[in-house]
Backbone and ligand atoms as CSV (ligand in chain L), in Angstrom:
chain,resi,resn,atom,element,x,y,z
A,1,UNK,N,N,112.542,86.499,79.566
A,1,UNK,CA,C,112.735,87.955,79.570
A,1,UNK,C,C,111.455,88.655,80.035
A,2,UNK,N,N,110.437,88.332,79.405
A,2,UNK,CA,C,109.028,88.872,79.683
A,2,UNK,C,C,108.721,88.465,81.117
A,3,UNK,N,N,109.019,87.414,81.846
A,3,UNK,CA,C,108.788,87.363,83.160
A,3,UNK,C,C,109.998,88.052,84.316
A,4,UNK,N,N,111.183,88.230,83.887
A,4,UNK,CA,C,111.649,88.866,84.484
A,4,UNK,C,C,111.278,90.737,84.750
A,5,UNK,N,N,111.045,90.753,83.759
A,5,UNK,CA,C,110.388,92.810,83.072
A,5,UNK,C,C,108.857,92.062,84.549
A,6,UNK,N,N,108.040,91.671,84.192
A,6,UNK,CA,C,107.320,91.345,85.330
A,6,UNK,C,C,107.601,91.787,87.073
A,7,UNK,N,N,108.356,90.857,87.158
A,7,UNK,CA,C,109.205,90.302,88.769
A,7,UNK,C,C,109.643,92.139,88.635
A,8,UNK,N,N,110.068,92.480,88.108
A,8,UNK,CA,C,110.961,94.105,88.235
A,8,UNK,C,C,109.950,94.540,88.346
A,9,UNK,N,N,108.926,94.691,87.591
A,9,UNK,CA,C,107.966,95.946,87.871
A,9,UNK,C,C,107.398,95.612,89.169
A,10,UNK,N,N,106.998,94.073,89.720
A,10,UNK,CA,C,106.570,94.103,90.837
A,10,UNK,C,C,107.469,94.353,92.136
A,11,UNK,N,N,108.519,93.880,92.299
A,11,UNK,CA,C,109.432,94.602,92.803
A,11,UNK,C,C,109.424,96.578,93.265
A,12,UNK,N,N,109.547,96.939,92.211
A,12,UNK,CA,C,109.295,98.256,92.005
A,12,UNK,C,C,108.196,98.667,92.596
A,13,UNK,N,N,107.530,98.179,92.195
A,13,UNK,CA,C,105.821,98.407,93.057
A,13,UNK,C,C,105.896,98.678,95.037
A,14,UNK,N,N,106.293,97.029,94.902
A,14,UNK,CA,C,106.805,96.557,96.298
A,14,UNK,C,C,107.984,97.722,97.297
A,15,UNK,N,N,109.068,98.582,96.632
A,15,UNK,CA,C,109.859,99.009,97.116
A,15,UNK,C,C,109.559,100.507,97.376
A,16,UNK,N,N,108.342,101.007,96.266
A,16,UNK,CA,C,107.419,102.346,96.304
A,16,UNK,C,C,106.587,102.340,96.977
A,17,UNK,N,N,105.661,101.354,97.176
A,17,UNK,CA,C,104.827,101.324,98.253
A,17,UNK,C,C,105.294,101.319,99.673
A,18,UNK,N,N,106.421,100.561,99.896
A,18,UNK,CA,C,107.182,100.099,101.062
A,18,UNK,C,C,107.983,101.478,101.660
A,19,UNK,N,N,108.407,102.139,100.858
A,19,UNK,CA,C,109.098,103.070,101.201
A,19,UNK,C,C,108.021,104.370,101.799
A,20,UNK,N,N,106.804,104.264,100.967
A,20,UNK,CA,C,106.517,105.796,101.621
A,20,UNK,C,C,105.739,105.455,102.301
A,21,UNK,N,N,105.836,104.488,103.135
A,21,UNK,CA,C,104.884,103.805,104.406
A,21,UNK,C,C,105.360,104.780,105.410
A,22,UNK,N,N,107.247,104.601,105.484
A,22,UNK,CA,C,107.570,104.924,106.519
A,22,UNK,C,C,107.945,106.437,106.828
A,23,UNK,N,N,107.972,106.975,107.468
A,23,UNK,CA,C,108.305,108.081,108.065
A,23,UNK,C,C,108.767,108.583,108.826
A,24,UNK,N,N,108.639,107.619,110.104
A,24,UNK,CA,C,109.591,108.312,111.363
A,24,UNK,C,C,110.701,107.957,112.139
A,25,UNK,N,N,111.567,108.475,111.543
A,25,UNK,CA,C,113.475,107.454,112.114
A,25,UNK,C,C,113.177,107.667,113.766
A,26,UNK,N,N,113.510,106.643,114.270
A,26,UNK,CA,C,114.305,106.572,115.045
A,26,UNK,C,C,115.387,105.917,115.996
A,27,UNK,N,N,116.689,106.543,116.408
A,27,UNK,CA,C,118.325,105.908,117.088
A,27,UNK,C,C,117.379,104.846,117.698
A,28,UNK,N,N,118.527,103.741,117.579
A,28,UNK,CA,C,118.735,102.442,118.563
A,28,UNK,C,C,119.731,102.404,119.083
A,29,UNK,N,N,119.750,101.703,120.372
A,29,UNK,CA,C,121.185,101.383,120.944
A,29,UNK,C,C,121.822,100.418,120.241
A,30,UNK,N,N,123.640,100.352,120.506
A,30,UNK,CA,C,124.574,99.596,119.407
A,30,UNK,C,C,124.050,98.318,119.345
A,31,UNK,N,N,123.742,97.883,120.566
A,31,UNK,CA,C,123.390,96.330,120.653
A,31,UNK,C,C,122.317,96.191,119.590
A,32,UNK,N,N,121.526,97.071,119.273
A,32,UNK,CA,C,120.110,96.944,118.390
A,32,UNK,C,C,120.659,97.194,116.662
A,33,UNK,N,N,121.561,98.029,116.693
A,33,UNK,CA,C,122.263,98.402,115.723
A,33,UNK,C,C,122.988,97.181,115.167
A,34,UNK,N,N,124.115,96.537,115.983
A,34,UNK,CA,C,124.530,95.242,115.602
A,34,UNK,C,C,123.947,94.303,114.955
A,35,UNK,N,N,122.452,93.802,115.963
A,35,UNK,CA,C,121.937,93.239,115.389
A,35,UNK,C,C,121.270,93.182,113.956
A,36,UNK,N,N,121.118,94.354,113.943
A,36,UNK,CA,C,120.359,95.127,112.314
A,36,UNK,C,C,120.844,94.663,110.931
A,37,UNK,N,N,122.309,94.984,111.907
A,37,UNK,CA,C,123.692,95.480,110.435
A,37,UNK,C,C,123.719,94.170,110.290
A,38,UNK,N,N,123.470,92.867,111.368
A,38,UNK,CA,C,123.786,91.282,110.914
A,38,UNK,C,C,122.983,90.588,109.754
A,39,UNK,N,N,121.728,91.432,110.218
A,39,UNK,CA,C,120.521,90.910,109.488
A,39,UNK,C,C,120.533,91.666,108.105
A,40,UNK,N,N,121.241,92.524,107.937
A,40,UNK,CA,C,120.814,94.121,106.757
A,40,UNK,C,C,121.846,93.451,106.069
A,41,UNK,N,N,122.983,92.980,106.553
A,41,UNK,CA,C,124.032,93.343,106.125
A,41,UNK,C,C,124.159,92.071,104.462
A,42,UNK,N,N,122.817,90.912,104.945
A,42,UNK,CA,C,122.859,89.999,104.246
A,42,UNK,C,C,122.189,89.627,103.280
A,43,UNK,N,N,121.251,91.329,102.606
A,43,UNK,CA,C,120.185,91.519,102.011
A,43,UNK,C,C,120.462,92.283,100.829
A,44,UNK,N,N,120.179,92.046,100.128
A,44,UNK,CA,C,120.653,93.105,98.751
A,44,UNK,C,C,120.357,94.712,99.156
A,45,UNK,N,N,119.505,94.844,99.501
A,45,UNK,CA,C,119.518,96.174,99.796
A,45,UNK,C,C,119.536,96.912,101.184
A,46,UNK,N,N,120.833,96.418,101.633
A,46,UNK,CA,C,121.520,97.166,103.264
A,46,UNK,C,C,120.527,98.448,103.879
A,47,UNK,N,N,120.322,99.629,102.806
A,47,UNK,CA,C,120.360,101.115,103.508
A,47,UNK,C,C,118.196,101.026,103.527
A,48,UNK,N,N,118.117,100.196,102.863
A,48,UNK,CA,C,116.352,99.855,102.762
A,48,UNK,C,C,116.012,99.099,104.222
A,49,UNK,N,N,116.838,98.065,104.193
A,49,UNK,CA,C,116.410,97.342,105.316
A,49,UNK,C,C,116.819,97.895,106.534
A,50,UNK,N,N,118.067,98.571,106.560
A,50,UNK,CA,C,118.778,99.431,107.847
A,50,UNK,C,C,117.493,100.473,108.076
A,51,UNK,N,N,117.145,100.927,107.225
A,51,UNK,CA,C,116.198,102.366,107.595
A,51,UNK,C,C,114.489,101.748,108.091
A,52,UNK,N,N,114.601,100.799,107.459
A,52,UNK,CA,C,112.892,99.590,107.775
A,52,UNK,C,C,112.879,99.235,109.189
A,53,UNK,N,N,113.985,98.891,109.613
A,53,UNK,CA,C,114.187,98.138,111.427
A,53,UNK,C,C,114.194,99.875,112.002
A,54,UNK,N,N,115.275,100.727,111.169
A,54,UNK,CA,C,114.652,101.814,112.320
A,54,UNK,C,C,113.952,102.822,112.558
A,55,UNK,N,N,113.077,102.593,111.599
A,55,UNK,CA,C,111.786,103.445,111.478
A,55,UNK,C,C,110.688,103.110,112.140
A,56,UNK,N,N,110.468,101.574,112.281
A,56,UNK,CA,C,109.280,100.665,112.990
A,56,UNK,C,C,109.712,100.087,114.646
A,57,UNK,N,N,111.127,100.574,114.659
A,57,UNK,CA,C,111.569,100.171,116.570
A,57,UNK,C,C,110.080,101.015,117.191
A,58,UNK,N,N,109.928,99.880,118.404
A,58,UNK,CA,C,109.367,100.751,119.462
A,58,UNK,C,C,110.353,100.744,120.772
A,59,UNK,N,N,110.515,102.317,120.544
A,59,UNK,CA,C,111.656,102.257,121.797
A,59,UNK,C,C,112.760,102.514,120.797
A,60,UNK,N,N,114.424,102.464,121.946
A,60,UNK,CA,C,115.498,102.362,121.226
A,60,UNK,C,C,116.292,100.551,121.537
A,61,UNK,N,N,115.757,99.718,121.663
A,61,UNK,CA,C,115.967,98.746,122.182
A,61,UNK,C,C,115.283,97.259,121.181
A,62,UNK,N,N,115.982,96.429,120.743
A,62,UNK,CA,C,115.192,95.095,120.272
A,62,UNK,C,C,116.052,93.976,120.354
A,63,UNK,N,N,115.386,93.049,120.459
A,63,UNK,CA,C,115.531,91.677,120.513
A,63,UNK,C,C,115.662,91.252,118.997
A,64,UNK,N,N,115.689,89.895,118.623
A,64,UNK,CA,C,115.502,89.381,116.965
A,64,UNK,C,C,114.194,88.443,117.120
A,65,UNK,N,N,113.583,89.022,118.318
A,65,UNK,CA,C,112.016,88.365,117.936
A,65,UNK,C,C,111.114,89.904,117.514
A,66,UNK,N,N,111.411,90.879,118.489
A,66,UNK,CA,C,111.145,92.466,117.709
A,66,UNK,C,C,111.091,92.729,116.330
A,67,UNK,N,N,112.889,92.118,116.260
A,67,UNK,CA,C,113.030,92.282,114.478
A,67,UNK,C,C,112.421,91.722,113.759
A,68,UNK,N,N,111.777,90.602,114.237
A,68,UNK,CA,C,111.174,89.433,113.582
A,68,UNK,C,C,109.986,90.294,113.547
A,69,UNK,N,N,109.144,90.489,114.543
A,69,UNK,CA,C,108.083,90.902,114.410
A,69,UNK,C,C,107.792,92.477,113.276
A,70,UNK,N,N,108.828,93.212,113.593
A,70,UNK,CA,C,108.716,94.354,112.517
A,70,UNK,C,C,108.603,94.052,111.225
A,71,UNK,N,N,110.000,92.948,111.046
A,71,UNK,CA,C,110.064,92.327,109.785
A,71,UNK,C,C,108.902,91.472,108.621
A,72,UNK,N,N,108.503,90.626,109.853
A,72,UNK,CA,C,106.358,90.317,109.131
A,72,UNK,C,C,106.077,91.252,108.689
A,73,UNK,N,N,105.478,92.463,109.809
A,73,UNK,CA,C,104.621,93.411,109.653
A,73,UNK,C,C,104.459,93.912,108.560
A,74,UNK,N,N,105.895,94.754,108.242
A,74,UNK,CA,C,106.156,95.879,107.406
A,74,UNK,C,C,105.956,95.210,106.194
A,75,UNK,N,N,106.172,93.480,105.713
A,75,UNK,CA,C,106.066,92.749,104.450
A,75,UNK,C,C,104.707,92.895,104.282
A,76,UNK,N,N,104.111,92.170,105.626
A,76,UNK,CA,C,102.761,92.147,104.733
A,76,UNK,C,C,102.207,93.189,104.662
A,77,UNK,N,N,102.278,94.631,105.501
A,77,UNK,CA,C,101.256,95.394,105.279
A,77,UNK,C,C,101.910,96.577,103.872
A,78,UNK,N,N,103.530,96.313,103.516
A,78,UNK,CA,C,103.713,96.676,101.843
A,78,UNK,C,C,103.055,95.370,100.937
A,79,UNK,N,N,102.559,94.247,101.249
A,79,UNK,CA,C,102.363,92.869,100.468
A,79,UNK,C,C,101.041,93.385,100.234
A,80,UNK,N,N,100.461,93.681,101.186
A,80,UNK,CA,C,98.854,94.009,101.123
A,80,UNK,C,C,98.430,95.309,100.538
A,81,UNK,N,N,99.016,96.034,100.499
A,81,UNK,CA,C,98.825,97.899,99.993
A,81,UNK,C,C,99.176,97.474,98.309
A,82,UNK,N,N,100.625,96.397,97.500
A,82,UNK,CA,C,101.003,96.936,96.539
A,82,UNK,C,C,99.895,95.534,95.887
A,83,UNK,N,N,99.312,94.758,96.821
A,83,UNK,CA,C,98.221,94.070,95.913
A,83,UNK,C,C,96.674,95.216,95.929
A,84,UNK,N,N,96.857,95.886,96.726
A,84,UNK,CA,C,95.528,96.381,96.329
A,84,UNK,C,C,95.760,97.777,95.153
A,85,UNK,N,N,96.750,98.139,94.972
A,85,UNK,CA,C,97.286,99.271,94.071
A,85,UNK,C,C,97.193,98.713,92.698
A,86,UNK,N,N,97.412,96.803,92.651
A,86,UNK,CA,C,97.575,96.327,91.627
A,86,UNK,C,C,96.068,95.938,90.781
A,87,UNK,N,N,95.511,95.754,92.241
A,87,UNK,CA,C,93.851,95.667,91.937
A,87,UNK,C,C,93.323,96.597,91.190
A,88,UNK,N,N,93.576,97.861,91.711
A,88,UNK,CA,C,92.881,99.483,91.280
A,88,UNK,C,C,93.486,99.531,89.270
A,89,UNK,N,N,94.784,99.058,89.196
A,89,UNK,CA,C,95.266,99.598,88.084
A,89,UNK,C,C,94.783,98.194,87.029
A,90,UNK,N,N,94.384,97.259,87.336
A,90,UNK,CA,C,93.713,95.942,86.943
A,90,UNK,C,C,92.421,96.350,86.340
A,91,UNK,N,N,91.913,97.427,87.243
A,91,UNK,CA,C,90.636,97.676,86.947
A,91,UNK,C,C,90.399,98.299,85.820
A,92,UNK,N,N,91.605,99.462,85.234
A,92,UNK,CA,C,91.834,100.608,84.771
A,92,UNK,C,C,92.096,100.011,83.809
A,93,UNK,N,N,92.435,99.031,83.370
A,93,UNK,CA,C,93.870,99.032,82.318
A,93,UNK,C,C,92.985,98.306,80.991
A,94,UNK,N,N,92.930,98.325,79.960
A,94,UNK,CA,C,92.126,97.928,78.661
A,94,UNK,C,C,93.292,97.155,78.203
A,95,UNK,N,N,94.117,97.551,77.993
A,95,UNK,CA,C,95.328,96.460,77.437
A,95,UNK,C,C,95.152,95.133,77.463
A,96,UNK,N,N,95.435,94.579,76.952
A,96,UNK,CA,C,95.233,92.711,77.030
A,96,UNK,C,C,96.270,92.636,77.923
A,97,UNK,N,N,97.697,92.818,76.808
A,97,UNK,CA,C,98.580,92.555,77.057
A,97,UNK,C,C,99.541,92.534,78.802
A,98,UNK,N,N,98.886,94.353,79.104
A,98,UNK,CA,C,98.951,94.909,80.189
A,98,UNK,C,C,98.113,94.259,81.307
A,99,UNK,N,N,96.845,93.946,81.398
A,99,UNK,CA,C,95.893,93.230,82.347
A,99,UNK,C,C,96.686,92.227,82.592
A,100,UNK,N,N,97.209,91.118,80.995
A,100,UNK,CA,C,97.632,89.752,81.554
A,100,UNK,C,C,98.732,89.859,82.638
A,101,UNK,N,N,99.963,90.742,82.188
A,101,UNK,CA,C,101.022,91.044,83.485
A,101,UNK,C,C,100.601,91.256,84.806
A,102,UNK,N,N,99.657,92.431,84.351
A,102,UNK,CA,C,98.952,92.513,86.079
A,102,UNK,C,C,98.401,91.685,87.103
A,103,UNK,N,N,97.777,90.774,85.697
A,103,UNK,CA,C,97.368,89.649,86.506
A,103,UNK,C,C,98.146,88.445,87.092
A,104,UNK,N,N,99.084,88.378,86.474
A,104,UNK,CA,C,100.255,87.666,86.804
A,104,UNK,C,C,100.615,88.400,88.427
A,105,UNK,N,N,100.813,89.635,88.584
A,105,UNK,CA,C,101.109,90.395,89.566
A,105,UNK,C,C,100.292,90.208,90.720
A,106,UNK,N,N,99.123,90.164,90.111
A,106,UNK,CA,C,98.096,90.154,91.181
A,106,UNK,C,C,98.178,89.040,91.759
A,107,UNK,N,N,98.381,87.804,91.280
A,107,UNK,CA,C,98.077,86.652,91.486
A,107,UNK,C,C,99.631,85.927,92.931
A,108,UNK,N,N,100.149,86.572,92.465
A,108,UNK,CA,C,101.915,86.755,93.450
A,108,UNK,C,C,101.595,87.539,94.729
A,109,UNK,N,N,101.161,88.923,94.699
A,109,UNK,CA,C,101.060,89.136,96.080
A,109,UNK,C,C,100.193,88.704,96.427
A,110,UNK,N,N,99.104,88.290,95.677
A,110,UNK,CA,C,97.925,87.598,96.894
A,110,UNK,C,C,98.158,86.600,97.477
A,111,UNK,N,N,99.445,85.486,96.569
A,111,UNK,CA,C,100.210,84.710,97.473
A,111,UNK,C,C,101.077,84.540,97.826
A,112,UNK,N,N,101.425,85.981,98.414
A,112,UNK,CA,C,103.045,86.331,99.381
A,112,UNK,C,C,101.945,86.945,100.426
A,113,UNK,N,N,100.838,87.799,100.198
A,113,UNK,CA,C,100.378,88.366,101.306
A,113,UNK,C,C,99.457,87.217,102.578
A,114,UNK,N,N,98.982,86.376,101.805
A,114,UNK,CA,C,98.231,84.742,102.715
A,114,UNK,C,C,99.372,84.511,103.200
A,115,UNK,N,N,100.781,84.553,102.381
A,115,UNK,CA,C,101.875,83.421,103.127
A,115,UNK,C,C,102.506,84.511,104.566
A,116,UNK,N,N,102.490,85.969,104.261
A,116,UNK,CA,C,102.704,86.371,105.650
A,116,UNK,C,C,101.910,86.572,106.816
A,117,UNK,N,N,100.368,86.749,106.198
A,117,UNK,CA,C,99.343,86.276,107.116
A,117,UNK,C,C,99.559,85.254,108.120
A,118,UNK,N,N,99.903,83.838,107.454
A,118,UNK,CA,C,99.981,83.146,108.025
A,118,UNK,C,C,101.423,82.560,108.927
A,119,UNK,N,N,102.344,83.426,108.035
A,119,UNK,CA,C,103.503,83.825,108.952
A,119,UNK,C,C,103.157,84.588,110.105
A,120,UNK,N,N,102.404,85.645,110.009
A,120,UNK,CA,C,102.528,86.618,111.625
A,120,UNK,C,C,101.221,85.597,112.831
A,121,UNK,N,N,100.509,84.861,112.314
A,121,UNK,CA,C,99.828,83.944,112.855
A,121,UNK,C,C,100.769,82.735,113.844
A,122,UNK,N,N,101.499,82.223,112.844
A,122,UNK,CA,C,102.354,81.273,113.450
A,122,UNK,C,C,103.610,82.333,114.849
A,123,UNK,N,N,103.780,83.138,114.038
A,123,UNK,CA,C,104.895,84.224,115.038
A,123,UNK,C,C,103.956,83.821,115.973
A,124,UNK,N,N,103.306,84.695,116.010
A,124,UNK,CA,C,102.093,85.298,117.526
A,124,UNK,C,C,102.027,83.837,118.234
A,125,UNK,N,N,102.010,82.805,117.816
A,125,UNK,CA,C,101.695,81.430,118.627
A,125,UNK,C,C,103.692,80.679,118.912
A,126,UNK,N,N,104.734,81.652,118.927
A,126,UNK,CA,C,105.915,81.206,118.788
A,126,UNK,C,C,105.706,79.715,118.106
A,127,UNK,N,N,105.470,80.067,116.604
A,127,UNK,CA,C,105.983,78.417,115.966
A,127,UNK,C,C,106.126,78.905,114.810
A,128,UNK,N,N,108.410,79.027,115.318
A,128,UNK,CA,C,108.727,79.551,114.228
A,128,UNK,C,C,109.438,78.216,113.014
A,129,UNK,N,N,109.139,77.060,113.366
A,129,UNK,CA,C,109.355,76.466,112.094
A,129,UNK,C,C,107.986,76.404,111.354
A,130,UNK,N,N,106.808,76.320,111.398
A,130,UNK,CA,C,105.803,76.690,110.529
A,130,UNK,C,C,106.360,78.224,109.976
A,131,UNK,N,N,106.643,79.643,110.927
A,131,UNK,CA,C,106.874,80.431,110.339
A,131,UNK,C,C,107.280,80.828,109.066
A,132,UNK,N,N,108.309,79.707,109.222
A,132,UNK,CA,C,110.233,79.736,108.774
A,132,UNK,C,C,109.603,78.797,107.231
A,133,UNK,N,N,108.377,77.883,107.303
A,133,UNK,CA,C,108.477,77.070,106.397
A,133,UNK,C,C,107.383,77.892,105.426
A,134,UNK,N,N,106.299,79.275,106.526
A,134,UNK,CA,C,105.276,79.646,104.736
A,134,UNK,C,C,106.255,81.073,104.593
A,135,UNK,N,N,106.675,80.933,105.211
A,135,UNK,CA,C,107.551,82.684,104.697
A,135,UNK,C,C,108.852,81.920,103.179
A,136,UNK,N,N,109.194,80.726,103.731
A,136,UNK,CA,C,110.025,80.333,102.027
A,136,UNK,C,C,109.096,79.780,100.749
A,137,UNK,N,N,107.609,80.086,101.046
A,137,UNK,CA,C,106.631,80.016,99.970
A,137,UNK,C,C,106.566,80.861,99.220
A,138,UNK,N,N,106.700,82.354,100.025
A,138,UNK,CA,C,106.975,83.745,99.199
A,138,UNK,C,C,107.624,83.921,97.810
A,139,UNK,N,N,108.751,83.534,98.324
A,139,UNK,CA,C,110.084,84.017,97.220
A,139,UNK,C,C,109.325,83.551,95.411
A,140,UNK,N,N,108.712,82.439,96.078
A,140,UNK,CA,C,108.890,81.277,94.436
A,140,UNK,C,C,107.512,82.608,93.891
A,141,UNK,N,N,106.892,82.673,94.425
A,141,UNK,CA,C,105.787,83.468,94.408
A,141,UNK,C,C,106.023,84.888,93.593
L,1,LIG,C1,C,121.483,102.642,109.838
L,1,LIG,O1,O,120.401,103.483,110.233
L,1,LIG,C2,C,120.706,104.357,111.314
L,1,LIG,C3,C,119.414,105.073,111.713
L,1,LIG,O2,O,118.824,105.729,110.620
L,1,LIG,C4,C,121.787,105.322,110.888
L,1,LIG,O3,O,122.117,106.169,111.971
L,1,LIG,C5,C,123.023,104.510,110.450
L,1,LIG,O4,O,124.005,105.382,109.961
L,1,LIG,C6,C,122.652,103.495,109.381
L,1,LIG,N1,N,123.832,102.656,109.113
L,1,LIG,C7,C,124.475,102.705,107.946
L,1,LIG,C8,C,125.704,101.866,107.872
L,1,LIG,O5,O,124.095,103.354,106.996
């Protein structure tokens, strides 16, 4: 129970930070749209991920190496912002109890944010089974 209340708050963290990254919609063509809704459509949260691909298009046009590439990005650079938010409130916090969670927290994105590091590393060199194999390091994380 106590590690799930965890995973939620970091979550939460993750979906607040992530969200007010973005700011600027903009239309794709259907073909880009299709593709979206294939990828969105298979994610717990459809209208998060639908609005993530089209806020970060460049252009109205993508491929699923585009998507791919937005898709890194936007992880690690919410992976990297809600570990350093976690840092700041780490610093703050006198609680035992509270530090230990955090630290638990802390200790997760710092290794989801290395594992997309080294995901957008492998992208950039097209080697997407290394990709494919530190991006399923995340989750357990
Ligand atoms: C997906 O996002 C686009 C752009 O914001 C929007 O026009 C479209 O209605 C969204 N699709 C769904 C099914 O919500």
């Amino acid at each position: 129970m106590a590690n799930s209340c965890k995973f939620n708050a970091c979550f939460l963290l993750l979906t607040l930070v992530a969200s007010s990254i973005f700011t600027n919609p903009a239309l794709c063509d259907e073909a880009t749209q299709a593709l979206i809704d294939k990828i969105c459509r298979q994610m717990e949260e459809y209208a998060f991920c639908n609005d993530t691909f089209n806020r970060n298009l460049k252009g109205s046009t993508a491929d699923i190496a585009a998507l791919t590439r937005i898709a890194i990005e936007q992880t690690l650079s919410a992976s990297k912002d809600t570990h350093d938010f976690v840092v700041g409130l780490l610093d703050k916090t006198t609680d035992l109890a509270e530090k230990n969670a955090l630290t638990v927290c802390e200790n997760a994105y710092f290794i989801v944010t290395d594992c997309f590091k080294q995901a957008s590393a492998a992208f950039a060199q097209k080697d997407y089974d290394s990709m494919l194999k530190v991006e399923h390091q995340a989750p357990r994380a």
